[in-house]
Backbone bond lengths (Angstrom), bond angles and torsions (degrees), N, CA, C in turn:
res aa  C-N    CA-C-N  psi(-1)  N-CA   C-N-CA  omega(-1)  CA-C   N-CA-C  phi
1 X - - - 1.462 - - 1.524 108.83 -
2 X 1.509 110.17 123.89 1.720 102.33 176.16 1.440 79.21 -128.57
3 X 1.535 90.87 158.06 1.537 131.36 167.91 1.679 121.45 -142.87
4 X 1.154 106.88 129.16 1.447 117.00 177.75 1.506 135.75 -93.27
5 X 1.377 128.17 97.73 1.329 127.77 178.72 1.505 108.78 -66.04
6 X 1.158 110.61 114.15 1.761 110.71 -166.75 1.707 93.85 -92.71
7 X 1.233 104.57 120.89 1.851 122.16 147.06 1.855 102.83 16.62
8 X 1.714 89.63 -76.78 1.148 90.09 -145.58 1.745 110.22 -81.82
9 X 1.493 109.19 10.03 1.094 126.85 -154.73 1.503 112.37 -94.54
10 X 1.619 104.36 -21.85 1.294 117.29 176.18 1.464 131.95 -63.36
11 X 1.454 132.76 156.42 1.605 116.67 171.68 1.631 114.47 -37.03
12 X 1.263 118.32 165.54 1.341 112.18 163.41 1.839 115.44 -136.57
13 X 0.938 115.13 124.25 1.786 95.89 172.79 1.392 86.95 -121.40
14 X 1.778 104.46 178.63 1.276 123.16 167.86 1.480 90.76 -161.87
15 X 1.844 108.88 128.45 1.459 125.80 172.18 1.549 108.06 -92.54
16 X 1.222 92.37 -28.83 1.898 93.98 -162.17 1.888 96.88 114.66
17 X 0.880 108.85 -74.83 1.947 119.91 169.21 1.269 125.69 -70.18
18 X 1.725 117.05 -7.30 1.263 129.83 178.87 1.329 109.20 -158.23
19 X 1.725 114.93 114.69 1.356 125.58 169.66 1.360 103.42 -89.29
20 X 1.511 118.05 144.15 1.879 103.37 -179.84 1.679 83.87 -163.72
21 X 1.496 78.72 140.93 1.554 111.97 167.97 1.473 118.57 -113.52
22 X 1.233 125.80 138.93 1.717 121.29 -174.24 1.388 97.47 -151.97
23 X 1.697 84.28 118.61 1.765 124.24 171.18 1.813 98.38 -44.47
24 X 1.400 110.43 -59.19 1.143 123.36 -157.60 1.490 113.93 -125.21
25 X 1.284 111.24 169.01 1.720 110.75 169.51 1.037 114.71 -59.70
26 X 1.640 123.99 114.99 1.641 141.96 149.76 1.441 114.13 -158.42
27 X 1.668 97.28 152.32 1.096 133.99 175.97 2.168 92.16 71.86
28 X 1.655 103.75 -147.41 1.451 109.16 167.03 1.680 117.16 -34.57
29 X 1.398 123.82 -27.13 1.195 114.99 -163.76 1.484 107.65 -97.36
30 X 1.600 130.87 140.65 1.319 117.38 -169.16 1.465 96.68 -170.98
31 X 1.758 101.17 115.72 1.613 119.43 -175.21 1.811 99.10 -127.42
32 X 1.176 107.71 115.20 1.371 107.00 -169.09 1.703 98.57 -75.21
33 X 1.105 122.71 -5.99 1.964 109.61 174.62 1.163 90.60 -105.78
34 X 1.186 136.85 10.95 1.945 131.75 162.55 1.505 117.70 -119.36
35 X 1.655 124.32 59.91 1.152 118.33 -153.44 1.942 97.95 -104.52
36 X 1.772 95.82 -20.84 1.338 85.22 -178.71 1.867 92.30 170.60
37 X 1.081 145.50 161.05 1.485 136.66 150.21 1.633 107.75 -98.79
38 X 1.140 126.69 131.76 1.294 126.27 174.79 1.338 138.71 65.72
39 X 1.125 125.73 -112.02 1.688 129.81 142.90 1.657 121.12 -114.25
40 X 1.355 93.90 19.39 2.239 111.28 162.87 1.453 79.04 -82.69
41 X 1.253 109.44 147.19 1.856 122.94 159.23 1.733 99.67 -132.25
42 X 1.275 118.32 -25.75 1.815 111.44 -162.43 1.631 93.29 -123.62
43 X 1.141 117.24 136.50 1.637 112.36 146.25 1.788 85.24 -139.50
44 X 1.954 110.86 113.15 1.059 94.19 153.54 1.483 133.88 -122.77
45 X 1.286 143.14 122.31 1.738 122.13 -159.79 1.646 117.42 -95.17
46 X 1.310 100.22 117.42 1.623 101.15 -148.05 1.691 106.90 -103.17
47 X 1.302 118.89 135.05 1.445 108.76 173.04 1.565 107.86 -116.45
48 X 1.591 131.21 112.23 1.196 136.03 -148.21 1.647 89.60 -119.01
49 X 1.385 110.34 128.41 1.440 119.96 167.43 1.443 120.88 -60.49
50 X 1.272 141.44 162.23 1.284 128.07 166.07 0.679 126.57 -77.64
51 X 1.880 118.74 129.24 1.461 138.54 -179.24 1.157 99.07 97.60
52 X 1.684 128.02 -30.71 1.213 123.27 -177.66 1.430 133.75 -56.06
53 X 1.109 131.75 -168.23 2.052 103.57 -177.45 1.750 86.85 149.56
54 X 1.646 83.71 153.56 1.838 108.05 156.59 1.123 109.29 -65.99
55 X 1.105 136.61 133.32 1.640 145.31 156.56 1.803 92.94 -78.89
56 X 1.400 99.14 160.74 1.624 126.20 169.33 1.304 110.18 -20.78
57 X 1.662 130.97 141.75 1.380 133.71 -151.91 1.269 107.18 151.04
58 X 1.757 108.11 131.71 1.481 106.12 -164.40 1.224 83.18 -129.10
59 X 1.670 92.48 160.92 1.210 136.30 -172.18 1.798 126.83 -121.26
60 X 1.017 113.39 127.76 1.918 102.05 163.45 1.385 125.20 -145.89
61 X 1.441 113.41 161.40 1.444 110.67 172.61 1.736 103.69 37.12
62 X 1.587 85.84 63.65 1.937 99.98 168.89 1.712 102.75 -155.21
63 X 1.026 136.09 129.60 1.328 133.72 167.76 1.996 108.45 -86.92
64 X 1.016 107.87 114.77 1.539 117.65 -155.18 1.624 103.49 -114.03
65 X 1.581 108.29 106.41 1.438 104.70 174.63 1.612 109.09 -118.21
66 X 1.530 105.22 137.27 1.238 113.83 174.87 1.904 123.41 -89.51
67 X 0.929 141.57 174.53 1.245 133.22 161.63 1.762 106.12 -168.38
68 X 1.306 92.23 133.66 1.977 83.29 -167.82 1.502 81.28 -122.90
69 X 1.558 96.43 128.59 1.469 113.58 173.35 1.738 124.12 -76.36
70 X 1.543 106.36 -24.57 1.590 130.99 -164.98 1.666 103.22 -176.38
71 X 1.598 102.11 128.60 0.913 121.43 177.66 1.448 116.18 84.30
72 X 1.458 132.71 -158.49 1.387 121.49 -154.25 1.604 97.16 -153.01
73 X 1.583 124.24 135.85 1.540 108.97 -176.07 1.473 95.29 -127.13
74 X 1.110 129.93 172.63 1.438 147.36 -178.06 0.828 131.36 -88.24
75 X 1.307 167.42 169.43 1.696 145.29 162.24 1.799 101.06 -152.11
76 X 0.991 114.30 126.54 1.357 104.67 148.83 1.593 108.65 -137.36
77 X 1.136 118.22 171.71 1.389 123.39 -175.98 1.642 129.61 -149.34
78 X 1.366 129.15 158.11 1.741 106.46 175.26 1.210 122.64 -76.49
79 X 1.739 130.29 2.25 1.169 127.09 157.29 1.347 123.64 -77.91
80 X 1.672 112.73 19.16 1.552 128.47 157.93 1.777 100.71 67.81
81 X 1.478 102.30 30.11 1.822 115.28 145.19 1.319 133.31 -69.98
82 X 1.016 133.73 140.15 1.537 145.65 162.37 1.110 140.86 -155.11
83 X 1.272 111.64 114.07 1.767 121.28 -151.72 1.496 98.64 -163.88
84 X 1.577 94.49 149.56 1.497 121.42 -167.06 1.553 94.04 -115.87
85 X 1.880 114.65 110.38 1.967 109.24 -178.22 1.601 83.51 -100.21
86 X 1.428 97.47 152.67 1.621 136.65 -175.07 1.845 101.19 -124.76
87 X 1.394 82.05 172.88 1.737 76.80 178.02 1.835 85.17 -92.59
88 X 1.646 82.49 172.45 1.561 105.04 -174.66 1.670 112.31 95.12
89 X 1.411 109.00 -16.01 1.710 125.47 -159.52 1.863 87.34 -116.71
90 X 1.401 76.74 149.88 2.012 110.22 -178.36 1.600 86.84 -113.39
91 X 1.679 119.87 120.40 1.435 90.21 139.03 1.679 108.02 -105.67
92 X 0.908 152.43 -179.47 1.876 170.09 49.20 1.377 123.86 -7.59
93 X 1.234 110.11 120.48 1.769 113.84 171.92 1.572 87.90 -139.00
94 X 1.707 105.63 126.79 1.453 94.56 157.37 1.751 100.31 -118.47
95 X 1.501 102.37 129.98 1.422 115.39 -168.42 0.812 103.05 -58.10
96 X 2.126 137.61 -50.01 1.251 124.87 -141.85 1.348 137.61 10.22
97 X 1.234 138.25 -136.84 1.018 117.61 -153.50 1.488 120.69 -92.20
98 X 1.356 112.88 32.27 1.624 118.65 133.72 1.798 96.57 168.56
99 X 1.058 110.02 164.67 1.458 117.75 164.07 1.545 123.19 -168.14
100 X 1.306 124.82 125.59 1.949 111.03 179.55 1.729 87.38 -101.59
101 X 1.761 87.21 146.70 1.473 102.38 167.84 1.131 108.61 -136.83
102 X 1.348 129.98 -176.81 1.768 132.66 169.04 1.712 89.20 -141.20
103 X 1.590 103.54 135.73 1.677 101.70 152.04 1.824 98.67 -130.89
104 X 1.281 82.69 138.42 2.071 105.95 161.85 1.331 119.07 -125.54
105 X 1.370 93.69 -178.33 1.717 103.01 -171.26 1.368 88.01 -88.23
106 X 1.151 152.12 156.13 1.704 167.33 -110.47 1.647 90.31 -155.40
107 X 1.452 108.88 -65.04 1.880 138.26 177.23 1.400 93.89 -56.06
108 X 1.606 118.64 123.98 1.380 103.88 179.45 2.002 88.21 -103.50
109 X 1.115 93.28 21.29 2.219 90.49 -168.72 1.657 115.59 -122.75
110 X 1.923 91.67 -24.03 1.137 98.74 -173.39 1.773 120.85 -119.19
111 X 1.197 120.74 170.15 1.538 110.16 -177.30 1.615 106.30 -102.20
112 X 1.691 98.79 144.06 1.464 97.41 -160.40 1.765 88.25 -111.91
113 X 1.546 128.16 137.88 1.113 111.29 -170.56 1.475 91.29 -130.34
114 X 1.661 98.76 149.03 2.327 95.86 -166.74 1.537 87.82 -149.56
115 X 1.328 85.84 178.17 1.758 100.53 174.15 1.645 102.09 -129.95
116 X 1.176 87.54 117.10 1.986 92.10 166.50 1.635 110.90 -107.07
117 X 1.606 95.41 126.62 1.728 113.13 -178.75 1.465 92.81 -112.82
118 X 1.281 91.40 150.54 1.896 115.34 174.29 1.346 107.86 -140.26
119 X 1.333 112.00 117.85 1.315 120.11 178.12 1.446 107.00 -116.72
120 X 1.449 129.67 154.71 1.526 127.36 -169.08 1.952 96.08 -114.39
121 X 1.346 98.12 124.93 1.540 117.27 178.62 1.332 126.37 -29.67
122 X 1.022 167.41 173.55 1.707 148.41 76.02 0.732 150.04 -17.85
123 X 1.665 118.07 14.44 1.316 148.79 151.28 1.705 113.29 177.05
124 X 1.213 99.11 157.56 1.778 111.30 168.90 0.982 114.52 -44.56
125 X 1.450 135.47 168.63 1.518 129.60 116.89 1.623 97.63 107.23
126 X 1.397 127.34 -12.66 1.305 114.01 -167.39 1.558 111.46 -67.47
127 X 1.105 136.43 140.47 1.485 154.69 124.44 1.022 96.02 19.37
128 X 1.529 138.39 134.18 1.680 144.58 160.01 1.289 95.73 -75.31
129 X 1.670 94.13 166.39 1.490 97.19 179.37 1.856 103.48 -174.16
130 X 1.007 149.35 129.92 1.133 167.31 123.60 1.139 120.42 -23.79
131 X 1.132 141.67 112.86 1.987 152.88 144.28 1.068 136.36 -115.05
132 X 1.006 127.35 96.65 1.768 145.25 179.58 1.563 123.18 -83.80
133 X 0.920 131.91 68.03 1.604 129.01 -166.51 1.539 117.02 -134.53
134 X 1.681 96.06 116.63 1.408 109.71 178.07 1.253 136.72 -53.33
135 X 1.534 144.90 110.89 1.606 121.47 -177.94 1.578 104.66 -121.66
136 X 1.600 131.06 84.62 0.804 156.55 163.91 1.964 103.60 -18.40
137 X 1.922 105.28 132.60 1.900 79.11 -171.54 1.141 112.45 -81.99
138 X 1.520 119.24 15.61 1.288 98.65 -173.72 1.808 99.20 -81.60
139 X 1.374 115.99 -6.65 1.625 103.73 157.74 1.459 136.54 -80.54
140 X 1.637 114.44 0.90 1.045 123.94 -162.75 1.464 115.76 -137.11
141 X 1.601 99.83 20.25 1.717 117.62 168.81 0.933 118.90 -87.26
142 X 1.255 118.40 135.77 1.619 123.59 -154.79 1.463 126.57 15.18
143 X 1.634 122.15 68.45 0.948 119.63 162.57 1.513 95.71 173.78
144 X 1.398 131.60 156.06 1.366 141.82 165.73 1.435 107.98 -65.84
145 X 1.208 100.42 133.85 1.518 120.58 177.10 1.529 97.45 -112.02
146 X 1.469 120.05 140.07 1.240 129.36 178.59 1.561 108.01 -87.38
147 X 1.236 137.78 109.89 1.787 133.52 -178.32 1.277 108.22 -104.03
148 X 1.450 121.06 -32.65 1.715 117.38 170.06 1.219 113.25 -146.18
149 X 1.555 100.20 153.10 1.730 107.98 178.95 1.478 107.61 -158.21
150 X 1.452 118.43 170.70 1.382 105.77 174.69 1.407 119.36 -82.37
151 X 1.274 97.51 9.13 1.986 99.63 -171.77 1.674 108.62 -135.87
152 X 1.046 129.94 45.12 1.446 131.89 -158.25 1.507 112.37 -63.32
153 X 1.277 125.37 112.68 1.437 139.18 178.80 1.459 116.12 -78.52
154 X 1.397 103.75 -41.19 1.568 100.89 -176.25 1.783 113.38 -114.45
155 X 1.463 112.73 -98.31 1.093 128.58 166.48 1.755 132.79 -107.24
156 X 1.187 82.11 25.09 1.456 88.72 -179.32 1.607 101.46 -112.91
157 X 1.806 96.63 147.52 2.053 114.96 -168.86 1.590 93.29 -67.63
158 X 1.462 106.22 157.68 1.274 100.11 169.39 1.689 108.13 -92.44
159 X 1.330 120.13 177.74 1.292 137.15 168.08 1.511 113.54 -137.20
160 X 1.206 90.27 128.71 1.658 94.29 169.45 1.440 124.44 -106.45
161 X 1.632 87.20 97.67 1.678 107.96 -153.30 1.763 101.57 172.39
162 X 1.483 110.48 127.90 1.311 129.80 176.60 1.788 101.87 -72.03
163 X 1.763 120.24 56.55 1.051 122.12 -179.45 1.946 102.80 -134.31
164 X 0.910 106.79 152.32 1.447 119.19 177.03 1.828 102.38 -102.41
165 X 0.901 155.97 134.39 1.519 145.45 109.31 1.170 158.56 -50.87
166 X 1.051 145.34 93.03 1.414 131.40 -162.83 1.622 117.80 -120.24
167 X 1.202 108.69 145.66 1.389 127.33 173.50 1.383 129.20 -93.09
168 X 1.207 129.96 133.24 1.993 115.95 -157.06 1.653 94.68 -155.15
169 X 1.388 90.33 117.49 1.569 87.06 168.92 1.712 104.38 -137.72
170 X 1.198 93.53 114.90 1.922 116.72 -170.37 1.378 115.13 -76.14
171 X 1.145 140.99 120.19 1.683 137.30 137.91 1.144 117.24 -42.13
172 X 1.138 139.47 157.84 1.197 132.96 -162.70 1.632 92.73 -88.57
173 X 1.194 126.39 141.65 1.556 131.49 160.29 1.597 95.06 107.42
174 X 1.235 121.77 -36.46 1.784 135.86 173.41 1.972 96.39 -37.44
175 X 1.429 92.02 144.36 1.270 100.78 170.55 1.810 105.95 -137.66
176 X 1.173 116.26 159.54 1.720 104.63 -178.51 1.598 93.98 -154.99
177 X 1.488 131.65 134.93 1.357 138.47 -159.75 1.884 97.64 -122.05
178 X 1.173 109.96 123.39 1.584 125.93 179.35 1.557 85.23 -96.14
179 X 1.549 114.61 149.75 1.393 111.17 -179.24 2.125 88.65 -132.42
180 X 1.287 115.08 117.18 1.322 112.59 -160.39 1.540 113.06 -97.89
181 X 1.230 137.17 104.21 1.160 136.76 179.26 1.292 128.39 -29.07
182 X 1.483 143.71 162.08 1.327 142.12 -153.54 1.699 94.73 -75.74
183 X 1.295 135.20 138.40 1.481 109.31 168.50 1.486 132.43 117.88
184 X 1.840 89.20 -44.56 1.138 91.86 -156.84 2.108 106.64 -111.35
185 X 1.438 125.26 -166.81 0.793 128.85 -162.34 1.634 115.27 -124.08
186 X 1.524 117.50 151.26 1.473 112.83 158.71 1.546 125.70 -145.17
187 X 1.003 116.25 123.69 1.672 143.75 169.90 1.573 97.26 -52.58
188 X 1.236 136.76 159.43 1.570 134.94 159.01 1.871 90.77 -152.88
189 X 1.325 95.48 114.26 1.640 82.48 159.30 1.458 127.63 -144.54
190 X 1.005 119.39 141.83 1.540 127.94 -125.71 1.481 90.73 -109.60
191 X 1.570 123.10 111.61 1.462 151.76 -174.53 1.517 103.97 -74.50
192 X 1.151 111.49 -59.18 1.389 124.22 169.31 1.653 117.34 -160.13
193 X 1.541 133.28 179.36 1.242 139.14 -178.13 1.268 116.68 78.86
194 X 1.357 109.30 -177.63 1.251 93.45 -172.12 1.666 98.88 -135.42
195 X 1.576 139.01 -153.26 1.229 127.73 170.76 1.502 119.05 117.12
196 X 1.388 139.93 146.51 1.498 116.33 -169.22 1.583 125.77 -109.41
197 X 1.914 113.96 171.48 1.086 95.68 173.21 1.480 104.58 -105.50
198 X 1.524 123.93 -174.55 1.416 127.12 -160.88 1.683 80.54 -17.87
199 X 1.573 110.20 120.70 1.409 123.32 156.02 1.598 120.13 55.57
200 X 1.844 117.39 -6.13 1.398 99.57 -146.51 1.594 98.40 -123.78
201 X 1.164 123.46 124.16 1.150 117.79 -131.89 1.731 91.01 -96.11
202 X 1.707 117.35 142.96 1.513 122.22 -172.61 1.431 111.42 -157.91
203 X 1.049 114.82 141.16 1.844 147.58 -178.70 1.006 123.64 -111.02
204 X 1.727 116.35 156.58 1.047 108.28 159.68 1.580 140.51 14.54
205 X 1.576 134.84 87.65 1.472 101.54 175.63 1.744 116.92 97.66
206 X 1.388 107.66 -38.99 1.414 111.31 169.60 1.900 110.43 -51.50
207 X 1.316 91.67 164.90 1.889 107.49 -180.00 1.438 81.03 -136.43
208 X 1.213 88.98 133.15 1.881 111.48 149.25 1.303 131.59 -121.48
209 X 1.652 108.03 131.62 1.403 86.30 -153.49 1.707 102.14 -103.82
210 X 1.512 170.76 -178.31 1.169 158.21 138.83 1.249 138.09 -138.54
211 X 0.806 125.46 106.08 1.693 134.73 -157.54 1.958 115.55 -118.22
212 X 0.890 99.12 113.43 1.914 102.78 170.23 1.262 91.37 95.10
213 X 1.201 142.81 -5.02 1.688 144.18 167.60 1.499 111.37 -56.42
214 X 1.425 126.85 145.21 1.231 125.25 176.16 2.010 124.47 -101.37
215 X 1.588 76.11 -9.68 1.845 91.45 167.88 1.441 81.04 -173.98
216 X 1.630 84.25 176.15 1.240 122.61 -154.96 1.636 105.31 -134.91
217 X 1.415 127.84 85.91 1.634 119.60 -171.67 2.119 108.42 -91.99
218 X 0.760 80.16 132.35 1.819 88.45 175.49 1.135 101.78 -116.28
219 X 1.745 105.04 116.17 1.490 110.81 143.56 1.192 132.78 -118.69
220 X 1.381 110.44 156.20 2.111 94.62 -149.31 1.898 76.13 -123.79
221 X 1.654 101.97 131.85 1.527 103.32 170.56 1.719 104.92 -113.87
222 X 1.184 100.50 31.84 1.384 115.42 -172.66 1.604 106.33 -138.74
223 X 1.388 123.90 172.87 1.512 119.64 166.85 1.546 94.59 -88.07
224 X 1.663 120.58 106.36 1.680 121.96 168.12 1.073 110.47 -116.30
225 X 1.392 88.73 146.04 2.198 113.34 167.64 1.682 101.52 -101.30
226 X 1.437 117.42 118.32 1.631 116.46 163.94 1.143 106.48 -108.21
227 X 1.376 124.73 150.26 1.237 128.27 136.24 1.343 117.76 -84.96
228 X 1.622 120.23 120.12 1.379 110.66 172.02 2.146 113.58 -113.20
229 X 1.278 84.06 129.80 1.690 100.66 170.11 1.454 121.19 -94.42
230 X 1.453 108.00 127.51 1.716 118.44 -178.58 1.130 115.24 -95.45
231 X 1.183 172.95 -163.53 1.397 145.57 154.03 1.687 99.83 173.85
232 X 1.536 109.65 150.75 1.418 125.77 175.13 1.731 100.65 -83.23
């Protein structure tokens, strides 16, 4: 079974200092058949003015991934972090049982545009924690790169969460096949480009959603970046 969250289908705000798109229900925006797929709760795609930014604001019992598509954002946090994410960079914060952070635009001239994911834990209460780790595309050309899991072997952050992650950045005409375990689930969400999944054709901004599928084939007829989600 696939289903398509179309682009244009998503919440929309506009601050003037913050363009934002939302996969799902948050903040002002709230669609009770878009509350979240699985244990994803946030996909939001953010366009932040320069210099502009979240001020201070806590968080818990949320596994919090950043990804900046263009431009560069800031981070500091009360676990006495500070770091500037670029594209090519993963960050991870899992709030558990509490954390304040601030993010800004880094560019006080230019607009920094990211994707914020929120995934909900495997339990309460865990320990905060910080992860910053680069995956350069020349690891993530034509083919999924794994960036988080709950069991990380190599270089990939952990998550605390029965979810896999992957990173995909397509040539245009490139195809790359996810093969999906008995059971389980996948998120696809589309960073940029355009091109389809099993058969179903997606852009810019689209969500795909897939369930009872045994893989998952991407073909990008565009130059695309996916994020793909595995999920129980």
């Amino acid at each position: 079974m696939i289903a398509l969250r179309p682009s244009e289908a998503r919440g929309h705000l506009n601050f003037g200092w913050l363009d934002t798109h939302h996969s799902f229900s948050f903040g002002q925006y709230h669609d009770p058949a878009f509350m979240g797929f699985r244990s994803l709760r946030v996909i939001n795609e953010d366009r932040i003015a320069g210099g502009a930014g979240f001020p201070t604001h806590p968080h818990r019992d949320m596994e919090i991934m950043t990804l900046v598509l263009d431009g560069a954002l800031a981070h500091k946090d009360s676990m006495g972090n500070g770091a500037t994410i670029r594209p090519d960079e993963v960050q991870v914060m899992s709030a558990g049982t509490g954390v304040q952070h601030s993010e800004f635009n880094a560019d006080a001239a230019k607009p920094a545009h990211i994707l914020q994911i929120w995934m909900l834990p495997d339990r309460a209460g865990i320990t905060p924690r910080y992860d910053q780790q680069a995956y350069p595309r020349s690891e993530r050309l034509n083919r999924l790169k794994l960036v988080l899991t709950p069991d990380p072997a190599g270089d990939e952050i952990k998550l605390n969460q029965d979810a896999r992650i992957h990173l995909g950045a397509l040539e245009a005409g490139a195809a790359v096949t996810h093969t999906v375990p008995e059971g389980r689930h996948v998120w696809v969400q589309v960073a940029r480009g355009t091109g389809t999944a099993n058969g179903e054709a997606f852009r810019d901004g689209d969500g795909i959603a897939l369930s009872f599928e045994t893989a998952v084939t991407i073909a990008a007829e565009t130059d695309t970046d996916i994020v793909l989600f595995d999920m129980a």
